[in-house]
Gaussian input, Z-matrix of N, CA and C with variables (Angstrom, degrees):
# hf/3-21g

backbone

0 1
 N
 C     1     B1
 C     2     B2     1     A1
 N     3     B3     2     A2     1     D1
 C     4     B4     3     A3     2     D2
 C     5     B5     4     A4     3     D3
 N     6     B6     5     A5     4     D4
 C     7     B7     6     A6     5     D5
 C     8     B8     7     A7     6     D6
 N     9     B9     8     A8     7     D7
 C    10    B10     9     A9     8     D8
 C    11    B11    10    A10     9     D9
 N    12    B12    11    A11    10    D10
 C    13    B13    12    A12    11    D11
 C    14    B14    13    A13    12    D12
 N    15    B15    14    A14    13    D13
 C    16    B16    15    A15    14    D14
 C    17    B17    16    A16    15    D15
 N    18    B18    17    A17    16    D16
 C    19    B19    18    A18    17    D17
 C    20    B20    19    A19    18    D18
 N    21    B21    20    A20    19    D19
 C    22    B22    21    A21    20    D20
 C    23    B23    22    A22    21    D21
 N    24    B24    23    A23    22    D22
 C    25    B25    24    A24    23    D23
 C    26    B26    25    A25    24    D24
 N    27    B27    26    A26    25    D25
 C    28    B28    27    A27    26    D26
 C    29    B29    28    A28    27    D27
 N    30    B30    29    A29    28    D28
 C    31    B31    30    A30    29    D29
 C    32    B32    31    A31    30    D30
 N    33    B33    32    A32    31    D31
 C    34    B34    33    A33    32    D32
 C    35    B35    34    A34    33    D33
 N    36    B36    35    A35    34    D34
 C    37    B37    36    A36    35    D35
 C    38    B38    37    A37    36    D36
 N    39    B39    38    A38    37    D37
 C    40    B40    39    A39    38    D38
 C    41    B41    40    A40    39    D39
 N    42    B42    41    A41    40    D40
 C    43    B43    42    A42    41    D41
 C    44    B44    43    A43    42    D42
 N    45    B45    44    A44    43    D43
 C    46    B46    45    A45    44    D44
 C    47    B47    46    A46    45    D45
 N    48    B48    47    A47    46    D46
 C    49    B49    48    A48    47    D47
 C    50    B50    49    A49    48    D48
 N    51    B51    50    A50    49    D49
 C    52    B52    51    A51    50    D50
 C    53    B53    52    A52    51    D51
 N    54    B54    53    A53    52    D52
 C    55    B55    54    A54    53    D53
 C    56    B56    55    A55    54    D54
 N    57    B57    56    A56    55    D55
 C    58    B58    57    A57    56    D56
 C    59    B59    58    A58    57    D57
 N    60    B60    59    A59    58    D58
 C    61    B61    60    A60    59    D59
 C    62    B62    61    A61    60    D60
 N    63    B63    62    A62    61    D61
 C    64    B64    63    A63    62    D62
 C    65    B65    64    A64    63    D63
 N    66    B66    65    A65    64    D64
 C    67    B67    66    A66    65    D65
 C    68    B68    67    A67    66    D66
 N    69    B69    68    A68    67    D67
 C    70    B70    69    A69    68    D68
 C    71    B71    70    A70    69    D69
 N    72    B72    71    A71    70    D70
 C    73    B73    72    A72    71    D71
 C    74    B74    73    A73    72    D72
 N    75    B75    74    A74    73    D73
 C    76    B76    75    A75    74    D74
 C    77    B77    76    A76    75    D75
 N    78    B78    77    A77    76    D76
 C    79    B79    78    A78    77    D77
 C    80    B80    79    A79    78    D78
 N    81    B81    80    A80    79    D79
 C    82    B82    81    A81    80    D80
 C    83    B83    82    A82    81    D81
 N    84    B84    83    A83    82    D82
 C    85    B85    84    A84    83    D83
 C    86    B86    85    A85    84    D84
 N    87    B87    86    A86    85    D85
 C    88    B88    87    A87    86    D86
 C    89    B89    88    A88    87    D87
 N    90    B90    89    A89    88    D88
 C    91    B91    90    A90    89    D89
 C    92    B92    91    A91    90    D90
 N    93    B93    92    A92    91    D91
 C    94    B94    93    A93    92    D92
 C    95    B95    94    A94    93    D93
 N    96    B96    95    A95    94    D94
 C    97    B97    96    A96    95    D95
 C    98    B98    97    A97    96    D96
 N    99    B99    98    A98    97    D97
 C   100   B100    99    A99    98    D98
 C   101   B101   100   A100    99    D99
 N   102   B102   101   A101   100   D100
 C   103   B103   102   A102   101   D101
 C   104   B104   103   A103   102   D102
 N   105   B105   104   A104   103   D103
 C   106   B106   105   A105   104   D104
 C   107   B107   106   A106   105   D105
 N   108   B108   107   A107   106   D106
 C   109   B109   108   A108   107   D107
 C   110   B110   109   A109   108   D108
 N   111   B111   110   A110   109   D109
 C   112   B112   111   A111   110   D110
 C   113   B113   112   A112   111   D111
 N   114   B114   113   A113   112   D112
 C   115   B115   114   A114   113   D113
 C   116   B116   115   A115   114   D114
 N   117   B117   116   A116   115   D115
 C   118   B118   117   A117   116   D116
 C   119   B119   118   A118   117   D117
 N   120   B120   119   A119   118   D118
 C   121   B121   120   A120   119   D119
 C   122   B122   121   A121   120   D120
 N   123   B123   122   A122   121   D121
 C   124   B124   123   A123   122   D122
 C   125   B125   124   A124   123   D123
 N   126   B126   125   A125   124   D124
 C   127   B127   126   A126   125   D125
 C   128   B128   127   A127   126   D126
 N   129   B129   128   A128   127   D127
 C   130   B130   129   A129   128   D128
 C   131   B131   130   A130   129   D129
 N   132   B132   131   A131   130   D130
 C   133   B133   132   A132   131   D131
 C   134   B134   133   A133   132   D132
 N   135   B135   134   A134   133   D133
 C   136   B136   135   A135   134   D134
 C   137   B137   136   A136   135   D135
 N   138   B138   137   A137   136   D136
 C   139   B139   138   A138   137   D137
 C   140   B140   139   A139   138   D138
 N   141   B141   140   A140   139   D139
 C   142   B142   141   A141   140   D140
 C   143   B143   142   A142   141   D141
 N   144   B144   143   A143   142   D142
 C   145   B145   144   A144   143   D143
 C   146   B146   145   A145   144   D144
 N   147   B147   146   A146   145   D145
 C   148   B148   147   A147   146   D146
 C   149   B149   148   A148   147   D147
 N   150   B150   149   A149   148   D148
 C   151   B151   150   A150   149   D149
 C   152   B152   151   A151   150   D150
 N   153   B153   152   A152   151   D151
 C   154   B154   153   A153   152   D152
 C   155   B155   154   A154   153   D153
 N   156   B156   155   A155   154   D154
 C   157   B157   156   A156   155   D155
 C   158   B158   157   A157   156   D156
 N   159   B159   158   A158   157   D157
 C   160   B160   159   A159   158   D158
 C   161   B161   160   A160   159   D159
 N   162   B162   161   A161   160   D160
 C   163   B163   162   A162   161   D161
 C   164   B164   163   A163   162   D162
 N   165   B165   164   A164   163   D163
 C   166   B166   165   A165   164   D164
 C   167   B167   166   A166   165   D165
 N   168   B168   167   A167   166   D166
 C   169   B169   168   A168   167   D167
 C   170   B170   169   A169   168   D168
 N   171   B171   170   A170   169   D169
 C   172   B172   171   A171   170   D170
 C   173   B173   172   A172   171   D171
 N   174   B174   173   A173   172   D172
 C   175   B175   174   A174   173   D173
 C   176   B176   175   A175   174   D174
 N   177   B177   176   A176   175   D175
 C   178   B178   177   A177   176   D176
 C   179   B179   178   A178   177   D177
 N   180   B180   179   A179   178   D178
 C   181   B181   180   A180   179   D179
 C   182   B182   181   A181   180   D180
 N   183   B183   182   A182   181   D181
 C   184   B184   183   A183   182   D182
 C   185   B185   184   A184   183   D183
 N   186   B186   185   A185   184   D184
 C   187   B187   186   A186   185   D185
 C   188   B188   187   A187   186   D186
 N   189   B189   188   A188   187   D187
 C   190   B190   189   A189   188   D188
 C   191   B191   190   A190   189   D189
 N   192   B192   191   A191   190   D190
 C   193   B193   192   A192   191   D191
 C   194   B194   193   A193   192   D192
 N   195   B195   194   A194   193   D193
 C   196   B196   195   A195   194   D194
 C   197   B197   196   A196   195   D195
 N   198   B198   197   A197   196   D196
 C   199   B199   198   A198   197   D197
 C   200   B200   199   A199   198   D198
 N   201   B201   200   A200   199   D199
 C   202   B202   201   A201   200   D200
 C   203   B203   202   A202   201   D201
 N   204   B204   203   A203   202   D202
 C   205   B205   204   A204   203   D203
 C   206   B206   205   A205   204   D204
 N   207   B207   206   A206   205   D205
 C   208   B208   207   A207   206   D206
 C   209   B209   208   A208   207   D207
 N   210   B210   209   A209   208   D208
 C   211   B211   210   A210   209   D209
 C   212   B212   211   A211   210   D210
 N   213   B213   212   A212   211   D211
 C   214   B214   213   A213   212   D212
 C   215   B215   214   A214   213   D213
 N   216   B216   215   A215   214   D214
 C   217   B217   216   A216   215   D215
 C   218   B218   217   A217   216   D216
 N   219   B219   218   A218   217   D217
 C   220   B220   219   A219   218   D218
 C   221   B221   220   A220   219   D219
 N   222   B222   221   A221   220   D220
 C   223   B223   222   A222   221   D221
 C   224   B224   223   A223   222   D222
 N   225   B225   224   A224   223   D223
 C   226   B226   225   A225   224   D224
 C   227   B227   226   A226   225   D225
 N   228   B228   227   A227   226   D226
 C   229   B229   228   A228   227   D227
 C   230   B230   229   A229   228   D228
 N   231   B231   230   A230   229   D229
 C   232   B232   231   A231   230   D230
 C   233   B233   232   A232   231   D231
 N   234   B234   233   A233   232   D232
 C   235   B235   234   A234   233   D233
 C   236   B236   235   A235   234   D234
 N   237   B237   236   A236   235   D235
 C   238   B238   237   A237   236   D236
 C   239   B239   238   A238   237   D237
 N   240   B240   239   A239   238   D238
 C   241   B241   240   A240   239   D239
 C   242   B242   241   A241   240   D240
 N   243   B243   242   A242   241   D241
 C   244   B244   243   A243   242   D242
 C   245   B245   244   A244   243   D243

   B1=1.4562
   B2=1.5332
   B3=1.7822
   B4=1.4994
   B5=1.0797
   B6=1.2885
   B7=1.8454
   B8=0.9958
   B9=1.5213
   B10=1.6170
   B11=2.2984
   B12=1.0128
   B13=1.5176
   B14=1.4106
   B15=1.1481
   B16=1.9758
   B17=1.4263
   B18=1.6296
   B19=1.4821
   B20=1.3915
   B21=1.3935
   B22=1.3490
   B23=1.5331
   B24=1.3521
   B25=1.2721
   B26=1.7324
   B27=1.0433
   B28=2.0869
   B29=1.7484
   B30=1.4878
   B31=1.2418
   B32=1.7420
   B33=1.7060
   B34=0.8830
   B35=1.4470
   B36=1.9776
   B37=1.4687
   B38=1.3265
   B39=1.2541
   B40=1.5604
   B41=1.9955
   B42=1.1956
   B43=1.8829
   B44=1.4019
   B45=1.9273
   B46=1.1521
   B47=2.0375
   B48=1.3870
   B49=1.7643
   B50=1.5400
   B51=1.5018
   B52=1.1470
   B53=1.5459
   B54=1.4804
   B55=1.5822
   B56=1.2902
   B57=1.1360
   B58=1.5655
   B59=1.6912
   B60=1.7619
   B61=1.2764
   B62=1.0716
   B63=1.2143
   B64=1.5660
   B65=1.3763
   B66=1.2273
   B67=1.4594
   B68=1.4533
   B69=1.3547
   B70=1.6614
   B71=1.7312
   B72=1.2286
   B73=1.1190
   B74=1.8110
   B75=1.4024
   B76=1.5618
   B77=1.4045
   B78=1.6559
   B79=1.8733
   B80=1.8600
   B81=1.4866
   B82=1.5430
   B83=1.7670
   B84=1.4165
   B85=1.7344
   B86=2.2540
   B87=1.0816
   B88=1.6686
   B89=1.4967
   B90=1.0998
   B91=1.9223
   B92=1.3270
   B93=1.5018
   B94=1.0705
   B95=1.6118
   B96=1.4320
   B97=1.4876
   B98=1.7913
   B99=1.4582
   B100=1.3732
   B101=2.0659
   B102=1.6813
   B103=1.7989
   B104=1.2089
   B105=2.0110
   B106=1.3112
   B107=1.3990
   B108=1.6633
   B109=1.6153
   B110=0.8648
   B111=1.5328
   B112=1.2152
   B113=1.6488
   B114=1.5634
   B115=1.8072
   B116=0.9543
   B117=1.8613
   B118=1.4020
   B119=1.0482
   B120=1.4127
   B121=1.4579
   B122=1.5611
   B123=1.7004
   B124=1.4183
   B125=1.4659
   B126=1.4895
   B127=1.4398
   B128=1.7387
   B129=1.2689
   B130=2.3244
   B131=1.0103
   B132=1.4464
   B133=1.9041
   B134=1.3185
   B135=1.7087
   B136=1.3968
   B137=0.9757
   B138=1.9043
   B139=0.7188
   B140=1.3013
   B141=1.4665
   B142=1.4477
   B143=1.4922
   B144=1.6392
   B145=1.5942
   B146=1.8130
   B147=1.2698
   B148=1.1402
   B149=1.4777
   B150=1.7904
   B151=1.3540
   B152=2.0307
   B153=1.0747
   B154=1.6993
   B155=1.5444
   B156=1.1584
   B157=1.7953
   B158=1.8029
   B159=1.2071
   B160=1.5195
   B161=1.3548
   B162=1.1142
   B163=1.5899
   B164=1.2871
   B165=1.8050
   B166=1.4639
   B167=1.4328
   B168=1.4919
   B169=1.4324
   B170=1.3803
   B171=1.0279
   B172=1.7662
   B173=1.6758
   B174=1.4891
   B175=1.2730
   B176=2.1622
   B177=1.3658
   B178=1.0418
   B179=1.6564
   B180=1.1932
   B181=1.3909
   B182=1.4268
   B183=1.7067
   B184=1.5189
   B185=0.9845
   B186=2.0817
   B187=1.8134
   B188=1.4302
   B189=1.4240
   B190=1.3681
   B191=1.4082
   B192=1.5788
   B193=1.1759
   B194=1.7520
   B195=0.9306
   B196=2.1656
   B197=1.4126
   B198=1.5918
   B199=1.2137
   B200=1.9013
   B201=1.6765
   B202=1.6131
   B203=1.6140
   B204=1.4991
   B205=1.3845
   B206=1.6275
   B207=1.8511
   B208=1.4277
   B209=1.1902
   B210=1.3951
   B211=1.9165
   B212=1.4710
   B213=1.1468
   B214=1.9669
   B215=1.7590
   B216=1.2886
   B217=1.4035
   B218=1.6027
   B219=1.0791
   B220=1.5841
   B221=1.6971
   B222=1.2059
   B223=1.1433
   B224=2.2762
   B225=0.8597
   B226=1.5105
   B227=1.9584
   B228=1.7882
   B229=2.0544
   B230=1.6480
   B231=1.2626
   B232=1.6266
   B233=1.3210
   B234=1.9026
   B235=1.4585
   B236=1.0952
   B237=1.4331
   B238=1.5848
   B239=1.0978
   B240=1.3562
   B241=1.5451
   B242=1.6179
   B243=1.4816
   B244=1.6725
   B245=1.7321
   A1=108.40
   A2=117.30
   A3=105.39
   A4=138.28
   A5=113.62
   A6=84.56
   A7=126.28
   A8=118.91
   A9=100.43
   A10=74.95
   A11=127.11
   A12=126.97
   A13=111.77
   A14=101.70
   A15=86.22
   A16=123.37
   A17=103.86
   A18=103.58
   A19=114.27
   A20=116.48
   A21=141.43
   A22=111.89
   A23=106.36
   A24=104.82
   A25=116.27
   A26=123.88
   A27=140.80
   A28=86.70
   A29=147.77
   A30=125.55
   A31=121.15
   A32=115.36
   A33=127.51
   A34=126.31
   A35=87.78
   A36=107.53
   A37=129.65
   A38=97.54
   A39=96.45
   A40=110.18
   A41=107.74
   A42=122.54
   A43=89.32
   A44=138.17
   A45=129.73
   A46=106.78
   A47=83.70
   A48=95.77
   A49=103.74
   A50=111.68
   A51=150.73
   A52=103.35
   A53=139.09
   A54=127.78
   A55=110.98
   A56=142.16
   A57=127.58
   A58=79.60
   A59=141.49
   A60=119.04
   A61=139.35
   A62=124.78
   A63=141.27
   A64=99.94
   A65=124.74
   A66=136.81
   A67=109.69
   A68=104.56
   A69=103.81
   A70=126.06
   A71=113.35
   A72=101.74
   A73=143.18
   A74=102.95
   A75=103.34
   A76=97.94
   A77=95.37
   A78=98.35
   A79=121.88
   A80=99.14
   A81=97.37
   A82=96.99
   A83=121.18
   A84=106.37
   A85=79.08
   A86=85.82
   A87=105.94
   A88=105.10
   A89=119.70
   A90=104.20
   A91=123.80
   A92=114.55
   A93=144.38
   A94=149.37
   A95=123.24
   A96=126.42
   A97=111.64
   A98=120.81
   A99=117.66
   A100=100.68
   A101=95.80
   A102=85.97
   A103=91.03
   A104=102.99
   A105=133.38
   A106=107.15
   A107=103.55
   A108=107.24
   A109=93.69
   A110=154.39
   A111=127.87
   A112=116.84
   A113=103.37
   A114=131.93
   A115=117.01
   A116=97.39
   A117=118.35
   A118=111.65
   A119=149.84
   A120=144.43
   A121=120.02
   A122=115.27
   A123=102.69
   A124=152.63
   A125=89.87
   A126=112.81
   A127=97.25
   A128=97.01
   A129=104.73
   A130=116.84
   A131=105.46
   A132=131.24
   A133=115.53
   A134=109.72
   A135=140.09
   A136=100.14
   A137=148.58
   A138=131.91
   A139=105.50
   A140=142.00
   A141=161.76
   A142=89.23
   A143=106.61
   A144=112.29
   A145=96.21
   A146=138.43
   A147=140.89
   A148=113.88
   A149=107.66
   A150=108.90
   A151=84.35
   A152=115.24
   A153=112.23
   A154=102.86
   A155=103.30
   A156=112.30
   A157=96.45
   A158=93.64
   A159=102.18
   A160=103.93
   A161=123.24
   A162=138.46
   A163=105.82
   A164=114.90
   A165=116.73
   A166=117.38
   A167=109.74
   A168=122.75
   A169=105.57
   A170=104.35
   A171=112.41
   A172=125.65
   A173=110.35
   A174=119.56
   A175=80.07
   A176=118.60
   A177=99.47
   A178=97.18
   A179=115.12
   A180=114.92
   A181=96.60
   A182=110.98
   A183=116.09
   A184=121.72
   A185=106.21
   A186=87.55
   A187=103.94
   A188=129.92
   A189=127.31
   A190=131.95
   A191=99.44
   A192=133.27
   A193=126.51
   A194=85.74
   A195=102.15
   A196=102.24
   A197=86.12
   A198=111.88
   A199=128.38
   A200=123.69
   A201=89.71
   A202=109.03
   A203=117.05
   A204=123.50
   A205=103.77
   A206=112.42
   A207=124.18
   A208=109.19
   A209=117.75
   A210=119.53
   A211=76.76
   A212=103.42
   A213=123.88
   A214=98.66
   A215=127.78
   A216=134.16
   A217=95.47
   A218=117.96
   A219=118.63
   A220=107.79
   A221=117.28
   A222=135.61
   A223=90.42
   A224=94.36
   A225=100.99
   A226=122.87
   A227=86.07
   A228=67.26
   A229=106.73
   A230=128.33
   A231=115.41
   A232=122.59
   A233=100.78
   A234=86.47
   A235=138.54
   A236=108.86
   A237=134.00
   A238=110.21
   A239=118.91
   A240=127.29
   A241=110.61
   A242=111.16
   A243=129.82
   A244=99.11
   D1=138.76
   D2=164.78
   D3=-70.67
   D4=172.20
   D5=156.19
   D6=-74.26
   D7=-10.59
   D8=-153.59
   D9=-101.83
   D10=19.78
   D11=153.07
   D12=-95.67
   D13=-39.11
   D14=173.12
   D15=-80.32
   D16=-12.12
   D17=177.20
   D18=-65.59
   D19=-52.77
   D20=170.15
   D21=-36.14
   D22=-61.92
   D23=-174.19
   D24=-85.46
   D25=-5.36
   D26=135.61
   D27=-53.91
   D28=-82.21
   D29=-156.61
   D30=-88.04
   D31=17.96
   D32=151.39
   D33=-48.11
   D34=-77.85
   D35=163.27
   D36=-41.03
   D37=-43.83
   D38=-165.48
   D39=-82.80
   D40=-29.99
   D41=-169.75
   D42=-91.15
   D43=-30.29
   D44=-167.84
   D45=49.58
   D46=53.16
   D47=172.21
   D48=-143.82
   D49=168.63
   D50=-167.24
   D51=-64.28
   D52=30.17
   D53=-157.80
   D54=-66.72
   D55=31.07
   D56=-150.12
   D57=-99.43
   D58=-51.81
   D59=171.27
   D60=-71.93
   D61=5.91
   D62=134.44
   D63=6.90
   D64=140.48
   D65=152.06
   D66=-162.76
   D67=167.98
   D68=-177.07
   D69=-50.19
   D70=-45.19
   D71=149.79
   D72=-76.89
   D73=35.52
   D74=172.64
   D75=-88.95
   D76=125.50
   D77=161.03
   D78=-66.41
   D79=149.47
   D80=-171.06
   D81=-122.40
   D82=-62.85
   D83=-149.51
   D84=-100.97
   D85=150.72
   D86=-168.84
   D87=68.08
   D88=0.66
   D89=172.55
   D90=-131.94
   D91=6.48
   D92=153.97
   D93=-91.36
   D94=32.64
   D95=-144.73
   D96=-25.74
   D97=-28.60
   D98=-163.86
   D99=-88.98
   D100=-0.18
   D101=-172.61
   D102=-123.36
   D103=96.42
   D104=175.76
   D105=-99.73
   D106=-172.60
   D107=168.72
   D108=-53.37
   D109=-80.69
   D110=-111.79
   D111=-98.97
   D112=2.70
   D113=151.12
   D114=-39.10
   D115=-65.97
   D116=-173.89
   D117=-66.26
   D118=-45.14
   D119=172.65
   D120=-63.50
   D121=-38.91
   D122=139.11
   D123=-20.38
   D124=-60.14
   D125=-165.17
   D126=-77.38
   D127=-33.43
   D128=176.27
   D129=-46.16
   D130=-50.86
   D131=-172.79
   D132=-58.53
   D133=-49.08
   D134=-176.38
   D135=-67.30
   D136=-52.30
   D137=-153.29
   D138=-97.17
   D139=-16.20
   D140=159.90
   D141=-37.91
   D142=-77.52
   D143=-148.60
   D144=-67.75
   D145=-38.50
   D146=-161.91
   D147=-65.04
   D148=-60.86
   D149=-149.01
   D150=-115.08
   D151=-2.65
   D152=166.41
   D153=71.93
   D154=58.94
   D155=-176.62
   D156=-137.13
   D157=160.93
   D158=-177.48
   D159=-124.99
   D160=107.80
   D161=170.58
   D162=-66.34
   D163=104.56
   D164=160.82
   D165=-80.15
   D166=164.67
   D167=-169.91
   D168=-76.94
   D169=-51.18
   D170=155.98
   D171=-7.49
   D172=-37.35
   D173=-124.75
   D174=-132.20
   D175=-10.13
   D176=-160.85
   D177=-96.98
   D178=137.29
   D179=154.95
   D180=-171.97
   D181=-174.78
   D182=-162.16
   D183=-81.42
   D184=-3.17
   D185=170.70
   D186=-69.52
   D187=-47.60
   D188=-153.07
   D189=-60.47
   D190=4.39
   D191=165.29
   D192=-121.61
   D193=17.95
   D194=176.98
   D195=-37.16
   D196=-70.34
   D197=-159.48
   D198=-146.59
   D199=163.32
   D200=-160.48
   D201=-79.66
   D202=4.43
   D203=-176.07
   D204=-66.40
   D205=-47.27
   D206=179.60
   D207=-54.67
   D208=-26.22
   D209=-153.94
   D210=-80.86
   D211=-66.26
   D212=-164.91
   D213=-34.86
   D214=-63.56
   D215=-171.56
   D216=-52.46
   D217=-63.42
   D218=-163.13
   D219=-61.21
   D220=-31.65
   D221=-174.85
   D222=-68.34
   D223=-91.27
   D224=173.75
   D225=-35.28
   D226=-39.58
   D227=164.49
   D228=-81.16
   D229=-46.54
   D230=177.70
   D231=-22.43
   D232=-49.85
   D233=-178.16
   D234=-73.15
   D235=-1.64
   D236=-161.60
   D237=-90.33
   D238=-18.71
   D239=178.39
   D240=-137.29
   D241=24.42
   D242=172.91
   D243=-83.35

């Protein structure tokens, strides 16, 4: 599986939508009504327990959630320095 398939299917669960056309450029926070705060803190947890990265506070704001290409990049530098 990729990542950018396990990401999808982490915002499956969590949005309870259809992600399979998901791609890096799908918009998520403002273009999504169901990917709220409490998405976003989902999606933190999810991505902690999944890909073994630690999401600093530092690090949170609304680009990093634009879009799933942004999630995907941030996701990929963590591991690079995990």
């Amino acid at each position: 599986m990729t990542r950018l398939e396990q990401l999808n299917t982490i915002l499956t669960d969590l949005l309870k939508l259809d992600t399979s056309e998901f791609n890096e450029s799908t918009e998520l926070l403002g273009a999504l009504p169901e990917f709220d705060s409490m998405a976003v803190v989902g999606l933190i947890t999810a991505l902690e327990e999944t890909f073994g990265i630690a999401v600093n506070d530092d690090d949170l704001d609304a680009e990093l959630f634009a879009t799933v290409g942004t999630v995907m990049t941030y996701i990929n530098n963590a591991e690079a320095f995990a």
